[in-house]
RODRENDREN-480579 format. One record per residue (C-alpha): residue number from 1; y, z, x; chain; residue in one letter. Coordinates in nm, 2 decimals, padded with zeros to 4 digits. Layout:
% RODRENDREN-480579
+------+--------+--------+--------+-------+------+
: resi :     py :     pz :     px : chain : resn :
+------+--------+--------+--------+-------+------+
:  NUM :      Y :      Z :      X :     A :    a :
...
+------+--------+--------+--------+-------+------+
This chain:
% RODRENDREN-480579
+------+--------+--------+--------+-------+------+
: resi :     py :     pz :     px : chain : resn :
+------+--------+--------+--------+-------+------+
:    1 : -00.17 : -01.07 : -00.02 :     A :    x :
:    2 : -00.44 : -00.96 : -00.20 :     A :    x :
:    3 : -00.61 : -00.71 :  00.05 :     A :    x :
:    4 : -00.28 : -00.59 :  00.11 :     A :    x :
:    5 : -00.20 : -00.49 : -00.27 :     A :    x :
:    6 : -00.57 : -00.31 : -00.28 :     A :    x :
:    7 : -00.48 : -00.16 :  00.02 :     A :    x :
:    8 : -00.14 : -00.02 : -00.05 :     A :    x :
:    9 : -00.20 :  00.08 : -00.43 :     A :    x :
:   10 : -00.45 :  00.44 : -00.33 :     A :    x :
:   11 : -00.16 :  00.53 : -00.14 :     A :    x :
:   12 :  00.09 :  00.49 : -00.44 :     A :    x :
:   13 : -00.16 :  00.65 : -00.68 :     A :    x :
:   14 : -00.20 :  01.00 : -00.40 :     A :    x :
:   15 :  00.16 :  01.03 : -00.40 :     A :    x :
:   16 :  00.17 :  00.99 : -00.76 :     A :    x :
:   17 : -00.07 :  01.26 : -00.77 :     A :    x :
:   18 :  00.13 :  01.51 : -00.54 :     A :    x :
:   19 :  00.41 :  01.51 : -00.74 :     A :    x :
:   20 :  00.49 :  01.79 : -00.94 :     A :    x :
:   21 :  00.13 :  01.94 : -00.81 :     A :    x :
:   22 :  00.12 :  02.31 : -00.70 :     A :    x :
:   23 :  00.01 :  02.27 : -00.29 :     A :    x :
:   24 : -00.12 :  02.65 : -00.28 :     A :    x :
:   25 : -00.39 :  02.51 : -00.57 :     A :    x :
:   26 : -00.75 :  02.61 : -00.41 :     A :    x :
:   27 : -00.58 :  02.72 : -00.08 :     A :    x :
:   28 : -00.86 :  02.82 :  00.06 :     A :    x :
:   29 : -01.09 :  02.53 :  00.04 :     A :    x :
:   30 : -00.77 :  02.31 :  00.15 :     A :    x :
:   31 : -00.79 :  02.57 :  00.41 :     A :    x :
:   32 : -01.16 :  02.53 :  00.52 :     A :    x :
:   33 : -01.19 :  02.12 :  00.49 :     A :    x :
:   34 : -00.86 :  02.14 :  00.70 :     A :    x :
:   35 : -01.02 :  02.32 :  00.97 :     A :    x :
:   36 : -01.36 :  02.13 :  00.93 :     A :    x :
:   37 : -01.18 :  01.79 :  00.96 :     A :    x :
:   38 : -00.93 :  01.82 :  01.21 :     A :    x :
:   39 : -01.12 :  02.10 :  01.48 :     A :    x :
:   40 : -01.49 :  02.13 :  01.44 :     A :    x :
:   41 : -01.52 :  01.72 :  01.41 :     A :    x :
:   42 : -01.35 :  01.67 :  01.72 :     A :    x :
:   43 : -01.55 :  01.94 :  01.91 :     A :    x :
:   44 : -01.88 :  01.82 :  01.76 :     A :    x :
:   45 : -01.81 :  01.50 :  01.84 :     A :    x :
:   46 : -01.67 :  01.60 :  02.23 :     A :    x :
:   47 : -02.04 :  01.77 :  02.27 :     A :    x :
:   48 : -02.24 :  01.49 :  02.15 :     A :    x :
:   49 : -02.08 :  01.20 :  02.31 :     A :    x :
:   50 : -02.05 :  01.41 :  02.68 :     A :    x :
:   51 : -02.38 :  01.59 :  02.66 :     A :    x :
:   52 : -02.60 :  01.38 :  02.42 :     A :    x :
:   53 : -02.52 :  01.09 :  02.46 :     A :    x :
:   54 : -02.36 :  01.09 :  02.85 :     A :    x :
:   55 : -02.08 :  00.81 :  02.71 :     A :    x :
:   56 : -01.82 :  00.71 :  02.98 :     A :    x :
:   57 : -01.50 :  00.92 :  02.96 :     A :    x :
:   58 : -01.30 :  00.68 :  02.80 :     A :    x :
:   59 : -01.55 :  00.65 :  02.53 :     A :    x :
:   60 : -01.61 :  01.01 :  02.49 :     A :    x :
:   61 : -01.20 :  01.05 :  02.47 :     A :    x :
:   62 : -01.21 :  00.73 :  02.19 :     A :    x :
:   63 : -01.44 :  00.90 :  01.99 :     A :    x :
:   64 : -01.27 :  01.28 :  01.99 :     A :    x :
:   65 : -01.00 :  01.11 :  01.91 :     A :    x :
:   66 : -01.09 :  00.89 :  01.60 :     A :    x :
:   67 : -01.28 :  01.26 :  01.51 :     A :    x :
:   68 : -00.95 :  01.38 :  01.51 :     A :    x :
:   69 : -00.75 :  01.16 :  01.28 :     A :    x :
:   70 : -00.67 :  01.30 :  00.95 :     A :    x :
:   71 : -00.85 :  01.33 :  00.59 :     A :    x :
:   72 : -00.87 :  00.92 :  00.45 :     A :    x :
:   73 : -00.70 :  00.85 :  00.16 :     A :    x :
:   74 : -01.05 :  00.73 :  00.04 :     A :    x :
:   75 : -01.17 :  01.14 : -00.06 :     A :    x :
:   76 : -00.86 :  01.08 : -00.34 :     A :    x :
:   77 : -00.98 :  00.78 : -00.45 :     A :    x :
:   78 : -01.35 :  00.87 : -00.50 :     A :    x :
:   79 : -01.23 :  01.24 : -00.69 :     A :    x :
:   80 : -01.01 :  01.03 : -00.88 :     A :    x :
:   81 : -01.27 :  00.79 : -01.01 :     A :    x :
:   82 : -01.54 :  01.08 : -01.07 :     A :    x :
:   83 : -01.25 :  01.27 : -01.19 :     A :    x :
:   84 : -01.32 :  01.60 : -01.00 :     A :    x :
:   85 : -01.07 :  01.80 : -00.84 :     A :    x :
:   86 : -00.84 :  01.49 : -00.74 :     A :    x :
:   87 : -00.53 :  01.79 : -00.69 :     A :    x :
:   88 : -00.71 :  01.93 : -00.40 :     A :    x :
:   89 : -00.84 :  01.60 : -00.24 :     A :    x :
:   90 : -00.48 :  01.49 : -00.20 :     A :    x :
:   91 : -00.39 :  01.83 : -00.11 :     A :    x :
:   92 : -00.63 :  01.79 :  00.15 :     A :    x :
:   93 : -00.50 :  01.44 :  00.30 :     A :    x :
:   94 : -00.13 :  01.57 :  00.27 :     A :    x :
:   95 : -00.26 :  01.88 :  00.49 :     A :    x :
:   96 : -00.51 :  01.72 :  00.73 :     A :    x :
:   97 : -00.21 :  01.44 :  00.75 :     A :    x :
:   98 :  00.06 :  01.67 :  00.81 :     A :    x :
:   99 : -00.13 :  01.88 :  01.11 :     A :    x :
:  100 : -00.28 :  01.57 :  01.30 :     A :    x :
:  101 :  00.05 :  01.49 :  01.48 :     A :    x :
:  102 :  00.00 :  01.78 :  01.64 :     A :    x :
:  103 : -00.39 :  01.79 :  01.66 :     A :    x :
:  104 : -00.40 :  01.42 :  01.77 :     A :    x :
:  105 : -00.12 :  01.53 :  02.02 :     A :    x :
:  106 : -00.28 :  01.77 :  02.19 :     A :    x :
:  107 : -00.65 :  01.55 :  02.19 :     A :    x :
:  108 : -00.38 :  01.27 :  02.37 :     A :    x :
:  109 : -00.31 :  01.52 :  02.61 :     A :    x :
:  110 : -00.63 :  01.67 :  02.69 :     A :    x :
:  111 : -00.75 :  01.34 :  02.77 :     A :    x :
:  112 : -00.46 :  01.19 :  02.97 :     A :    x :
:  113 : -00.34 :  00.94 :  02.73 :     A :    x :
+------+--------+--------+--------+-------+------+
């Protein structure tokens, strides 16, 4: 019971955090770690695992896809606890969470799944 009270209380404190928050607040690094999270991961990890590596297709498609997943509620936690910019880092997992059902979607598709 526990693990699942440590585990369920970041989540509480991010949405407590979102409330009342202005989402257009550093835009443009929202903006950038966005795209860095949920495009350029994916591809970098695509090209390492298929050319670098030579990984078997279902392991190539496992690891895009786990690239792909959205901003951890973990970059909230840590700006929280150093106290620096904990508005954007929640920003950020709200974004990043909000366009992965479409980015992980389309990864889905690309591979078949």
């Amino acid at each position: 019971m526990n693990a699942v009270v440590n585990a369920v209380l970041p989540l509480f404190a991010l949405g407590g955090s979102l409330y009342g928050r202005p989402i257009a607040e550093g835009k443009g690094e929202v903006a950038f770690a966005s795209l860095l999270k949920l495009a350029l991961m994916p591809v970098i990890a695509f090209i390492m695992a298929t050319f670098v590596l030579d990984l078997p297709s279902a392991t190539v498609a496992l690891i895009v896809l786990i690239a792909g997943l959205p901003t951890g509620a973990n970059i909230f936690v840590l700006a929280t606890q150093y106290n620096v910019a904990s508005a954007r880092a929640s920003t950020i997992v709200l974004v990043t969470t909000g366009i992965a059902m479409f980015s992980v979607s389309g990864i889905l598709f690309y591979f078949g799944g």
